[in-house]
VEXDREN-2710 file (C-alpha; in Angstrom, 1 decimal):
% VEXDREN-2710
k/r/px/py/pz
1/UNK/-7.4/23.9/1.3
2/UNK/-8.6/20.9/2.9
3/UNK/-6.8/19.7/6.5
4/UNK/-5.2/17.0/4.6
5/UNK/-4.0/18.5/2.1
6/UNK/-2.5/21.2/4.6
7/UNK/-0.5/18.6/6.5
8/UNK/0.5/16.9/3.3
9/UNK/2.3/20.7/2.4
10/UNK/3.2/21.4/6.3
11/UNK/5.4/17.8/6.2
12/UNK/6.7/18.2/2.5
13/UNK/7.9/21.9/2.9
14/UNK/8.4/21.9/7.0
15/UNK/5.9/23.9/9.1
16/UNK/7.5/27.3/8.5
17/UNK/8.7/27.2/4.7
18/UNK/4.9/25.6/4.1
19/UNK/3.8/29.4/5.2
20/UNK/5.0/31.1/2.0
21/UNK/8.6/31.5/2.9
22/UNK/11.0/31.8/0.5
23/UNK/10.5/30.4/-3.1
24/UNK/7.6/28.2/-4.6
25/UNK/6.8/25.6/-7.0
26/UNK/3.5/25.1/-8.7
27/UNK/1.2/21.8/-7.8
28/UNK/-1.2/20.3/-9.7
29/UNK/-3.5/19.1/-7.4
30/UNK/-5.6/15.8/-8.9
31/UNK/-8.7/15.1/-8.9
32/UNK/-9.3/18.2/-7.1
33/UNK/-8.2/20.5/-3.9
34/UNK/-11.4/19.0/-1.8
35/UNK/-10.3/14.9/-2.5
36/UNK/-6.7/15.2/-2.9
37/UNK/-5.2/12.1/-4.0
38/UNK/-1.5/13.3/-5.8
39/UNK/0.8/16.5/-6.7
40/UNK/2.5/17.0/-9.7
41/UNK/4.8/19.6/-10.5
42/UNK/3.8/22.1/-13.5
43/UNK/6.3/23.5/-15.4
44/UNK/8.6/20.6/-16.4
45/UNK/6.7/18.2/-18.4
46/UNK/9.1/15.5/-18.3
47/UNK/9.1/15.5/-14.9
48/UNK/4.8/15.7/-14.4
49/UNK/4.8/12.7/-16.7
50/UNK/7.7/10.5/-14.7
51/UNK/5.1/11.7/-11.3
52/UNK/2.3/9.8/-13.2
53/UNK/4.0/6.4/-12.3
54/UNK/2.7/7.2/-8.9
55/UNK/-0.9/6.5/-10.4
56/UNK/-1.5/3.6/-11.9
57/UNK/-5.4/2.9/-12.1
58/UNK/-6.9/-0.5/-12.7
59/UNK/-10.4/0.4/-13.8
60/UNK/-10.9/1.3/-17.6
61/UNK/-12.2/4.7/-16.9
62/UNK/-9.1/5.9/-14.7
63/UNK/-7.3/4.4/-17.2
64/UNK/-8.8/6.2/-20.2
65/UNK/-8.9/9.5/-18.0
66/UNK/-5.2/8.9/-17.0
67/UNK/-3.8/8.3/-21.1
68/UNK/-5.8/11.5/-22.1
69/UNK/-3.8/13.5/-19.4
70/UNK/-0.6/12.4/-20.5
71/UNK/-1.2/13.3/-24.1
72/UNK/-2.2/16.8/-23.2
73/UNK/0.7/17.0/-20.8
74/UNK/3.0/16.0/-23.6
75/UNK/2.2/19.3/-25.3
76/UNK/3.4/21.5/-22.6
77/UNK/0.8/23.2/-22.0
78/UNK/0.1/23.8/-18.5
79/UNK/-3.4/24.4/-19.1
80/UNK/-4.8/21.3/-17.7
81/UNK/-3.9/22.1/-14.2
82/UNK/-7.1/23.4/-13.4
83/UNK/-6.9/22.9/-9.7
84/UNK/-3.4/24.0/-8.2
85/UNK/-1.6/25.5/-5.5
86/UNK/2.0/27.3/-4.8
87/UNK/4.0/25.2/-2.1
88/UNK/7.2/26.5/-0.8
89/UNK/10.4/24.7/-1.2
90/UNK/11.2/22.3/0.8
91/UNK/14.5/23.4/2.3
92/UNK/15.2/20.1/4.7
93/UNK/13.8/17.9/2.4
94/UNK/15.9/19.4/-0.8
95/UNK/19.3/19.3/1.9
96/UNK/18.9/14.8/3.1
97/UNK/18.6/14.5/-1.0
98/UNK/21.8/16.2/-2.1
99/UNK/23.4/14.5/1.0
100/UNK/21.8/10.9/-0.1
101/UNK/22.5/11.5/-3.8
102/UNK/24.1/14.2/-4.7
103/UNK/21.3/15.8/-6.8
104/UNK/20.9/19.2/-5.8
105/UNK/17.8/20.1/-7.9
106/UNK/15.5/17.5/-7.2
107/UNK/12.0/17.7/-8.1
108/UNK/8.9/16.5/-6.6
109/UNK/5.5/14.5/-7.0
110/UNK/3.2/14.0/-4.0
111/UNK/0.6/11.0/-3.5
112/UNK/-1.1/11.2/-0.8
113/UNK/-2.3/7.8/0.7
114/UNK/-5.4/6.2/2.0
115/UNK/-7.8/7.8/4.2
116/UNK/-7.7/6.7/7.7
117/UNK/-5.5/6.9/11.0
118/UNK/-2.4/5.7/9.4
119/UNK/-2.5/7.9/6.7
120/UNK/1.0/8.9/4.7
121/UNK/2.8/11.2/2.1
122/UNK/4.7/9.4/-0.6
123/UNK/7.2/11.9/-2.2
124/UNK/8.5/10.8/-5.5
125/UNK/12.2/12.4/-5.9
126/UNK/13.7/13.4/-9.6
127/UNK/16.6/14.8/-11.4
128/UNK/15.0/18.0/-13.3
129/UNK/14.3/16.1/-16.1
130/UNK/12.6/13.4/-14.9
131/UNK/15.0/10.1/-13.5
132/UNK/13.3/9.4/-10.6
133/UNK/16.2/9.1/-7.3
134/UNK/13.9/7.0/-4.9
135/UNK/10.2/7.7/-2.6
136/UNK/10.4/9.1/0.3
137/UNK/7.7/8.2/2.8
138/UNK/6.2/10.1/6.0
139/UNK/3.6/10.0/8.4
140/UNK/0.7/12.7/7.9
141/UNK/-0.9/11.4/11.2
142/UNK/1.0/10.2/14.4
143/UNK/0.2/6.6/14.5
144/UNK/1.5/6.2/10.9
145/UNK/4.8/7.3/11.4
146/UNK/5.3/3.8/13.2
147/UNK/4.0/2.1/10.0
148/UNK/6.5/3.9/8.2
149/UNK/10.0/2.9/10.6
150/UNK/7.6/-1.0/10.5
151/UNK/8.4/-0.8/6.5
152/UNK/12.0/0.5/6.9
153/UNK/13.3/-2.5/9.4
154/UNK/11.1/-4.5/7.1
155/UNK/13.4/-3.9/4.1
156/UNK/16.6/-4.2/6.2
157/UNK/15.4/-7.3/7.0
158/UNK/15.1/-8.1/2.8
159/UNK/18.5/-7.8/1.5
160/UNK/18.2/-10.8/0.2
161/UNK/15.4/-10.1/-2.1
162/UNK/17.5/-7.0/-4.0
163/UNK/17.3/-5.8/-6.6
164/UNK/13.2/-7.1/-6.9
165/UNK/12.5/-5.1/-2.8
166/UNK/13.6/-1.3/-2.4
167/UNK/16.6/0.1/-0.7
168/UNK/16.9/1.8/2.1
169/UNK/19.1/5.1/1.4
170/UNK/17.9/6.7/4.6
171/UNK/15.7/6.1/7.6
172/UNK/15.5/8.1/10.7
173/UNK/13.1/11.0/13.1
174/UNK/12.2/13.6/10.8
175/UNK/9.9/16.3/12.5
176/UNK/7.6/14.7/15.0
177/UNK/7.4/12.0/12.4
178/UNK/9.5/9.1/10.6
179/UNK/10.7/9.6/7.5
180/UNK/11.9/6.7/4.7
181/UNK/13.6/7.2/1.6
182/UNK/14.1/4.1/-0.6
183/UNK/15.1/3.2/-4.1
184/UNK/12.7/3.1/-7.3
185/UNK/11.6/-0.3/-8.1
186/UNK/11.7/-0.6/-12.1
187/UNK/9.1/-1.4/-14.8
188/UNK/5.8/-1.5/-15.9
189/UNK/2.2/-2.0/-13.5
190/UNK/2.2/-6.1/-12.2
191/UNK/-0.7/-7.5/-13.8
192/UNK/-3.8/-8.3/-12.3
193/UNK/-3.7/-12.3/-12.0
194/UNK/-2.0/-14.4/-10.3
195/UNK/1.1/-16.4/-12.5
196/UNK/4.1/-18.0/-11.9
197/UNK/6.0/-14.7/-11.8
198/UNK/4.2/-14.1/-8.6
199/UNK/4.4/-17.4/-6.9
200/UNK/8.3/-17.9/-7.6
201/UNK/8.6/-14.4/-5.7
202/UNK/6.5/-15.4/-2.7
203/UNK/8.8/-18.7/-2.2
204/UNK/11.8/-16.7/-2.7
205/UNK/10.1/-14.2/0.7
206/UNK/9.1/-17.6/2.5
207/UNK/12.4/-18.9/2.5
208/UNK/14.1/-16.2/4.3
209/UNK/12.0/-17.2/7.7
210/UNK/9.6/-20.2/8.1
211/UNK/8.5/-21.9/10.6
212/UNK/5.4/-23.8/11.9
213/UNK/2.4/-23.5/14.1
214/UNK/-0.6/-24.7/15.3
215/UNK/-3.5/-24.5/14.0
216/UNK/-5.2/-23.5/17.1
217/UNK/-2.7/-21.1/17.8
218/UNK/-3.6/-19.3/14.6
219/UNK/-7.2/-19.2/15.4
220/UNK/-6.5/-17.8/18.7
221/UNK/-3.8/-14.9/17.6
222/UNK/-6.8/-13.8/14.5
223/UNK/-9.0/-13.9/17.6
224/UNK/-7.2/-11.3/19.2
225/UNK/-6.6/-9.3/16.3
226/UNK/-10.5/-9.6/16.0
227/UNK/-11.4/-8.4/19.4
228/UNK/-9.5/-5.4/19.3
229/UNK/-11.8/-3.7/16.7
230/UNK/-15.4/-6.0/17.5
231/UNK/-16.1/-4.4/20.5
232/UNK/-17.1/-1.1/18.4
233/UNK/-19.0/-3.2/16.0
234/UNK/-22.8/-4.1/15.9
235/UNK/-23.9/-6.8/17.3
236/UNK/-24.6/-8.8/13.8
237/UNK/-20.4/-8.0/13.0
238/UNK/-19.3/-9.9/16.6
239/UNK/-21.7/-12.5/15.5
240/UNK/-20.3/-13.2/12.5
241/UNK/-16.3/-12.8/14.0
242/UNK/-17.8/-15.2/16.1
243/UNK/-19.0/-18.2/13.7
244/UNK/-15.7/-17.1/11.6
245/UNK/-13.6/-18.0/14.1
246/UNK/-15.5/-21.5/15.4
247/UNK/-15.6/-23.0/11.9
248/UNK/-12.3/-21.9/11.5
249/UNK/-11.1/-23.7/14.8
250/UNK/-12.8/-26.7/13.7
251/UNK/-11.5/-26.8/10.8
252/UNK/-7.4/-25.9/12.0
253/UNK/-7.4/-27.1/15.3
254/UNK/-5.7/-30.9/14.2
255/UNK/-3.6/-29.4/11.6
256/UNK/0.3/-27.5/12.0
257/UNK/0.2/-25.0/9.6
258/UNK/3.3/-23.6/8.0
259/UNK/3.8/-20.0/8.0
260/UNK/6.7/-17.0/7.1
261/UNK/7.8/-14.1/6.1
262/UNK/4.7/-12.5/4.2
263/UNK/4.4/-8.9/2.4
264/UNK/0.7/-8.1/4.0
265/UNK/-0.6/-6.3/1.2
266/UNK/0.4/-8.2/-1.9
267/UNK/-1.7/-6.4/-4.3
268/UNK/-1.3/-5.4/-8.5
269/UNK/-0.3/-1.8/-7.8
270/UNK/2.6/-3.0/-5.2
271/UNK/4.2/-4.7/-8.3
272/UNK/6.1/-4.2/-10.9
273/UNK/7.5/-6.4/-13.9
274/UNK/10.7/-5.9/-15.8
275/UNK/12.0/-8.8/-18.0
276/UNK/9.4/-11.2/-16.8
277/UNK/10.6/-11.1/-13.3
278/UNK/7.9/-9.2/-10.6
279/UNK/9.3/-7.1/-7.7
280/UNK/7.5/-5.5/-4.9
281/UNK/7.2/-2.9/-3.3
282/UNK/4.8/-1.0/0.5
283/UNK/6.2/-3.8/2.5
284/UNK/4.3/-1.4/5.8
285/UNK/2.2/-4.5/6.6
286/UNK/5.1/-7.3/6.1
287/UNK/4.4/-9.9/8.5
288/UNK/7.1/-12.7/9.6
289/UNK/5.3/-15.8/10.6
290/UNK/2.0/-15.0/8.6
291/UNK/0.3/-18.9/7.3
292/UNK/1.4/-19.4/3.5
293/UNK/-1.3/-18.9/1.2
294/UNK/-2.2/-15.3/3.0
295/UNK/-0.3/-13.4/0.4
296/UNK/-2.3/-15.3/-2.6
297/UNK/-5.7/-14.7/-1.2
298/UNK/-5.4/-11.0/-0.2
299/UNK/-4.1/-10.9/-4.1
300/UNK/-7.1/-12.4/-4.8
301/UNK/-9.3/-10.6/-3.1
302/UNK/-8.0/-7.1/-3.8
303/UNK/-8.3/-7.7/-7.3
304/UNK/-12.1/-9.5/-7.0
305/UNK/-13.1/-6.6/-4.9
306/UNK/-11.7/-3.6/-7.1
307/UNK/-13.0/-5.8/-10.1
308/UNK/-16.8/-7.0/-8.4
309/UNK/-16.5/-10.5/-9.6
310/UNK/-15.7/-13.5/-7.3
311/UNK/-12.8/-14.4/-5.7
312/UNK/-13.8/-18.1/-6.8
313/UNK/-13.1/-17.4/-10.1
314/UNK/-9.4/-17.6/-9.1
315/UNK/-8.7/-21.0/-6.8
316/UNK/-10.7/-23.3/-4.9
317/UNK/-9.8/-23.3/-1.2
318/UNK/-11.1/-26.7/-0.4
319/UNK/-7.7/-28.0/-2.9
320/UNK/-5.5/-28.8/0.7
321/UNK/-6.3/-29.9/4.0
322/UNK/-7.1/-26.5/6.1
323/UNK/-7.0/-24.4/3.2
324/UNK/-10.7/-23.2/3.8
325/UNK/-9.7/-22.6/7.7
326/UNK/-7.0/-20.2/6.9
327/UNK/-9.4/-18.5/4.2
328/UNK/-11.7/-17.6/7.1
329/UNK/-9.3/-16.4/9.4
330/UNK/-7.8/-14.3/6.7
331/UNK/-11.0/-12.4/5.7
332/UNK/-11.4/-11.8/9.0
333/UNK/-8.2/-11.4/9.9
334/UNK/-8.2/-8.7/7.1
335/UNK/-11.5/-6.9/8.3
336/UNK/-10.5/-6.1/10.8
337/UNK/-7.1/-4.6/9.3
338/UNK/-9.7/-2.7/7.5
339/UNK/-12.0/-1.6/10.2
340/UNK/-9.0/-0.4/11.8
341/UNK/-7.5/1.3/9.5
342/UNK/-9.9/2.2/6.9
343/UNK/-13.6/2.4/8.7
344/UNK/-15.0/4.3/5.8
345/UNK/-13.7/2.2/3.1
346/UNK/-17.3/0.8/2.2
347/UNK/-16.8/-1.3/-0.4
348/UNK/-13.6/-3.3/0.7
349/UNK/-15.5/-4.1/4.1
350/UNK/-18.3/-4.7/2.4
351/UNK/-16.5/-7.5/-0.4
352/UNK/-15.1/-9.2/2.7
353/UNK/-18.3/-9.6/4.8
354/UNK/-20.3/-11.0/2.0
355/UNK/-17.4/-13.4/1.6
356/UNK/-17.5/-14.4/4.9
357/UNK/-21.3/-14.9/4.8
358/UNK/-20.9/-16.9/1.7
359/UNK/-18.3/-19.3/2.9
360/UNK/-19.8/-20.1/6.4
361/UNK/-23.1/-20.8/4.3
362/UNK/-21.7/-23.4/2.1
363/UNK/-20.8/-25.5/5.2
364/UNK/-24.2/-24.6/7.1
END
């Protein structure tokens, strides 16, 4: 078993239980036991297929791949779990449930999240049978148990937005760790562009905090945020944080720039659509006085890079005054989110250099 995969059972089951104590329940372990990405029960079909909505692929192959699973799941036979392990019950886990909802057979899906230092265990939580109760977060490393209490004050703060943002139905020290459970958000995958559904959301999240800043001020805060990971970077990387941040400053430094509540990581597969109205969901990275606009081009930008095509395809910065400034800062600004979290994610560091590159070359 890998090391993450170990600490994914050791904070699902508890240390001790995660040791064979007591009795088990049967994991599928997808794609494999040495890149572990989710856990699905085996044994109640309903309930493997209602863990699936944890997965919801983009690209036509994963999609293909995913559709043929579900039809041979369908048939009950357990069969295609190729790769699988026996995890213990999870006694603590099993006890804040019935307390939260009363359920007191719950079954359970596991995804395990992106590689990296903040690295987390999403639990999907169901009535045998298949309902799903709520997610319950946790941190597999140390440093993400604060993103996880980040994401619970984040959705206390949000009220306002229900039912289209999660609950909380708990929040609190679990372990050595923070543990959130929140409410399902309904319906079907969020498409992958940007429509009105989208931008009606974002100005219902701006209006519950806005305010205004400096352009310069901007600049100086992504300069920051910048520093803190350069100084680990090659020389060409600074270089280009560097040029990034002048053109930006040149291009902000007049300007007052409105900014507000913002979800961080607005992205297709934090969405959901039910009766033509979106709502959202991983609100880990929500930001309160982030420049408008930020949500729309990491939207952008996530879908250009999982896609390859160009961002440009989508909007044309230059349409408002600054617009092109806060562009900049937010690749970079977003780089080195990346760097920091995610060092080894090649391709999404990748997307947003060459973006850089490209946009400081059209104003050479």
């Amino acid at each position: 078993m890998t090391t993450v995969l170990q600490e994914a059972v050791d904070r699902f089951a508890g240390r001790r239980t995660a040791q064979g104590y007591g009795p088990q329940q049967r994991f599928a372990v997808l794609p494999s036991r040495r890149e572990p990405r989710c856990l699905l029960p085996v044994g109640d079909s309903r309930a493997t297929l209602e863990g699936f909505r944890f997965y919801t692929p983009y690209a036509f192959g994963a999609r293909l791949l995913k559709g043929l699973l579900k039809q041979i799941i369908k048939t009950g036979w357990n069969g295609w779990a190729l790769d699988s392990l026996y995890v213990a019950e999870p006694l603590g886990l099993k006890a804040l449930v019935a307390s939260v909802t009363g359920e007191r057979r719950p079954v359970f899906a596991m995804l395990l999240g992106a590689p990296g230092r903040y690295r987390k265990l999403t639990i999907q939580v169901m009535r045998p049978g298949g309902q799903t109760l709520g997610y319950v977060k946790l941190g597999i490393t140390k440093p993400s148990g604060s993103r996880v209490r980040q994401e619970a004050r984040v959705l206390e703060s949000l009220t306002a937005l229900q039912p289209f943002v999660p609950r909380v139905l708990y929040a609190g020290e679990w372990q050595d760790s923070y543990l959130l459970f929140q409410s399902p958000v309904e319906g079907r995958p969020g498409p992958v562009k940007l429509s009105g559904m989208h931008i009606d959301f974002l100005e219902k999240l701006v209006a519950i905090h806005r305010v205004n800043k400096p352009g310069i001020q901007l600049v100086e805060e992504v300069g920051m945020r910048w520093n803190e990971v350069a100084w680990r970077c090659h020389w060409r990387w600074q270089a280009l944080g560097a040029a990034t941040l002048a053109e930006a400053r040149g291009e902000l430094e007049h300007l007052t720039i409105p900014c507000g509540f913002a979800h961080g990581d607005f992205a297709p597969w934090n969405t959901r659509v039910q009766d033509g109205r979106l709502s959202v969901f991983d609100w880990e990275s929500g930001e309160w006085e982030a420049p408008l606009g930020w949500d729309t081009f990491h939207f952008s930008v996530q879908v250009a890079s999982l896609l390859k095509k160009s961002w440009r395809a989508t909007f044309d910065v230059a349409a408002s005054p600054g617009a092109r400034g806060l562009f900049l800062l937010y690749l970079l600004s977003s780089l080195a989110k990346t760097l920091d979290e995610q060092p080894d994610s090649y391709e999404g560091i990748e997307y947003r250099r060459l973006a850089l590159e490209t946009e400081l070359a059209l104003n050479s």
